[in-house]
C-alpha positions as CSV (number, residue, x, y, z in Angstrom):
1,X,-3.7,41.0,12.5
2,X,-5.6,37.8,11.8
3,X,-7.6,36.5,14.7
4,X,-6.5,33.1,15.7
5,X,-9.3,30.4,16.7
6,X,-8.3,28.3,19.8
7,X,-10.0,25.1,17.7
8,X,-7.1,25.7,15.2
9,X,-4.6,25.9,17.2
10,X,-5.4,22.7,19.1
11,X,-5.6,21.0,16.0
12,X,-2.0,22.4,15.4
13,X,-0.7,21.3,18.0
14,X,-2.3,17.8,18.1
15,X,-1.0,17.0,15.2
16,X,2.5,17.3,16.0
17,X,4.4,15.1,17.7
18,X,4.7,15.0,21.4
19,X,8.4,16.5,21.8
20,X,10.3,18.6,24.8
21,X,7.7,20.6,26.5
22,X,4.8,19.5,25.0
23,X,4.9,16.6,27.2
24,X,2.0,16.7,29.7
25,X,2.7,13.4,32.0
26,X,3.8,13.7,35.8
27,X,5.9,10.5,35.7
28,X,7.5,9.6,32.2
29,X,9.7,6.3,31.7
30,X,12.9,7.8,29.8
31,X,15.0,5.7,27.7
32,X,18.8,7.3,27.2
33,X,20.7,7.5,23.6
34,X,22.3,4.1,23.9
35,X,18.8,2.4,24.7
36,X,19.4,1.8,28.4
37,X,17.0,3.0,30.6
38,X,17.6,5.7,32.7
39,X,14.4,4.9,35.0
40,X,11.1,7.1,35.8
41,X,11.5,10.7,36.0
42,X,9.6,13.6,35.5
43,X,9.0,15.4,32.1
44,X,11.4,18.6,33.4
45,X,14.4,16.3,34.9
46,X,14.6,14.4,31.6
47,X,14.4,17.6,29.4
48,X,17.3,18.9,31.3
49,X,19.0,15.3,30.8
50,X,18.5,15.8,26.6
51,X,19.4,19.2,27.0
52,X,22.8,18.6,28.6
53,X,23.3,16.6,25.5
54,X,21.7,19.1,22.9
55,X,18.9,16.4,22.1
56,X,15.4,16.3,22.3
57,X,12.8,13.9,24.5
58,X,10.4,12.4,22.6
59,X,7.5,10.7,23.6
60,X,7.8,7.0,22.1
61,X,4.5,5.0,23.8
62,X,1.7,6.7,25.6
63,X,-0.2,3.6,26.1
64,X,2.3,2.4,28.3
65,X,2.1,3.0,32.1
66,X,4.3,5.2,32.9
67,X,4.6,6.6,29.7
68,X,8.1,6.6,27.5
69,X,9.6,9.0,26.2
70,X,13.0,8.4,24.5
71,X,16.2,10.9,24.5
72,X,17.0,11.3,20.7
73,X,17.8,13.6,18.1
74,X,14.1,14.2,16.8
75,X,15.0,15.9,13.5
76,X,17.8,13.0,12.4
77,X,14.9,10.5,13.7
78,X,12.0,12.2,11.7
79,X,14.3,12.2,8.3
80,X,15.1,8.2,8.7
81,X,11.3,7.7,9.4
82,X,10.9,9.8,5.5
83,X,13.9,7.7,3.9
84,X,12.2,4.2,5.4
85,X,8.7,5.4,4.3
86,X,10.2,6.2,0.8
87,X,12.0,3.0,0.2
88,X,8.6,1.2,0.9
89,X,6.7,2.8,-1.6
90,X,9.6,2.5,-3.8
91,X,9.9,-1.5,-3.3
92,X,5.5,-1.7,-3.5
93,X,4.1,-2.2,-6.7
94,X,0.5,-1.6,-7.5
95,X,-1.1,-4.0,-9.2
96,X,-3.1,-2.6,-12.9
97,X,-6.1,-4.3,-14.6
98,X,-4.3,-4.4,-18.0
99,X,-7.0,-5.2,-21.0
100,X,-6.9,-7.9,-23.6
101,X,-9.5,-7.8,-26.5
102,X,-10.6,-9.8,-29.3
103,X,-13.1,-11.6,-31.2
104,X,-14.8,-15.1,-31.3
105,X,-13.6,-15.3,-34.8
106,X,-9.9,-15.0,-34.0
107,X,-7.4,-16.6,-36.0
108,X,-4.7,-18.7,-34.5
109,X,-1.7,-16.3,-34.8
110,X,-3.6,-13.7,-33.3
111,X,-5.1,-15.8,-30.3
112,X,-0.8,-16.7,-29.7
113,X,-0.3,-12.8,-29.6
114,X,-3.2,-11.9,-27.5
115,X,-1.9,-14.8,-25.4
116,X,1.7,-14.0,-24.6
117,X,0.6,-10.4,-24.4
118,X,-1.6,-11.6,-21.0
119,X,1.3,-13.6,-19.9
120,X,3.9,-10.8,-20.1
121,X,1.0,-8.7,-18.1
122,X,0.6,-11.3,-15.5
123,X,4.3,-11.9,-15.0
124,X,4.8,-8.3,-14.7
125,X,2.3,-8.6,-11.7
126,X,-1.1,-7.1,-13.6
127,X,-4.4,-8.7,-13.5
128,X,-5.7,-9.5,-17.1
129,X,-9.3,-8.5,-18.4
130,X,-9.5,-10.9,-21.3
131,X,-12.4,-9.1,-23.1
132,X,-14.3,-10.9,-26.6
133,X,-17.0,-8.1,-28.0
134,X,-19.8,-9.1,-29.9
135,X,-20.9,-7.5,-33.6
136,X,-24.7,-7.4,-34.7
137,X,-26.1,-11.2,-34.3
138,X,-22.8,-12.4,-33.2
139,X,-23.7,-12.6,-29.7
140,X,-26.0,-15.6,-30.8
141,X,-22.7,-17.1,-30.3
142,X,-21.7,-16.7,-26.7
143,X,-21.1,-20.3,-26.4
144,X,-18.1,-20.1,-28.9
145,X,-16.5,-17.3,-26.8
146,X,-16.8,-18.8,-23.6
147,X,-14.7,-21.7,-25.5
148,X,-12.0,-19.3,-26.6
149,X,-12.0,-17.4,-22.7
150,X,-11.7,-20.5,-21.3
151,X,-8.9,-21.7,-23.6
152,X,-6.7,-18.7,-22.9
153,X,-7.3,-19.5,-19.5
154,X,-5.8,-23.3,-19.8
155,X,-3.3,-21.8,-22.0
156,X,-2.4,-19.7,-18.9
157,X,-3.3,-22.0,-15.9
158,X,0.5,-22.4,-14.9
159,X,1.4,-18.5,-14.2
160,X,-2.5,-17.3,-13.4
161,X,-5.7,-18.0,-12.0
162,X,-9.4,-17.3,-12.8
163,X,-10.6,-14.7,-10.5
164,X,-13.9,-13.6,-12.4
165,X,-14.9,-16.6,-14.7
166,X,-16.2,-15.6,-18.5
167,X,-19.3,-13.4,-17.8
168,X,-21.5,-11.7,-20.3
169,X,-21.7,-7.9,-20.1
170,X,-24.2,-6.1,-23.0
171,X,-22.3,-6.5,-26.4
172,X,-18.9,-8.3,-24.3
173,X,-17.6,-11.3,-22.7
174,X,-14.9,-10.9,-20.3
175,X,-13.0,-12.7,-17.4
176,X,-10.6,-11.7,-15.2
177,X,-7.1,-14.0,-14.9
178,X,-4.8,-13.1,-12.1
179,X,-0.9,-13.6,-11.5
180,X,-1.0,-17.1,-8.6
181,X,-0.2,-16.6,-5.5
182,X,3.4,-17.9,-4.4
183,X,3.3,-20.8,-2.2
């Protein structure tokens, strides 16, 4: 039989939630099933109250003086708290860096592409990372890609912002354009 620490066991038990007996207060606030309040009582006369009707006391606010405790079904209130938890992260989206690359040198038609590609990204909610590499002696020529960074971002100035301005990085150029706020 294994041995159990006392440490572990507290932790255990801390990390539930304060339910039916657990409840160590000697005057508790209790709020009935309907949300009226039933007044202040202690922990054992309102466990006998949820236990006429086959619920559970749950302790809502500790911080509060008395403390209050609420007369509930805990395991129908613990399941809403998991459906409301997963419709949030359902509804959030996270917003990606997505990457755009090219080259000083880049013809029209393929600027337009590289273009609408960063405005489907941005109206999807993604930042952009609009990134020109450098070949050899190319990078003599950082001037001409700051022009062609700074383009896209006129070209995009309606939907998205600048938030890192072009920046030279070894054999790259890149800048960061990011979906505007609403307002």
């Amino acid at each position: 039989m294994p041995i159990k620490s006392p440490i572990i066991e507290k932790r255990r038990t801390r990390d539930l939630p304060q339910i039916n007996e657990r409840i160590r207060f000697p005057q508790i606030r209790v709020i009935g099933t309907d949300g009226e309040q039933l007044g202040i009582l202690t922990p054992r006369e309102a466990q006998e109250i949820a236990d006429e009707n086959g619920l559970d006391l749950v302790l809502v606010s500790d911080k509060a003086d008395p403390p209050v405790c609420r007369i509930m079904d805990y395991g129908k209130y613990k399941f809403e708290l998991e459906k409301k938890a997963r419709e949030a992260k359902k509804k959030q989206h996270t917003s990606e860096l997505k990457e755009v690359k090219m080259r000083y040198t880049i013809e029209e038609h393929d600027y337009q592409v590289r273009v609408s590609q960063a405005d489907r990204f941005i109206k999807a909610g993604d930042k952009v990372k609009a990134t020109i590499t450098f070949r050899g002696r190319e990078i003599q020529h950082s001037d001409l890609a700051e022009k062609v960074l700074k383009r896209m971002a006129d070209d995009l100035k309606e939907i998205a912002e600048v938030q890192q301005f072009p920046k030279k990085e070894g054999r790259n150029m890149m800048m960061i354009l990011s979906p505007k706020k609403a307002g």
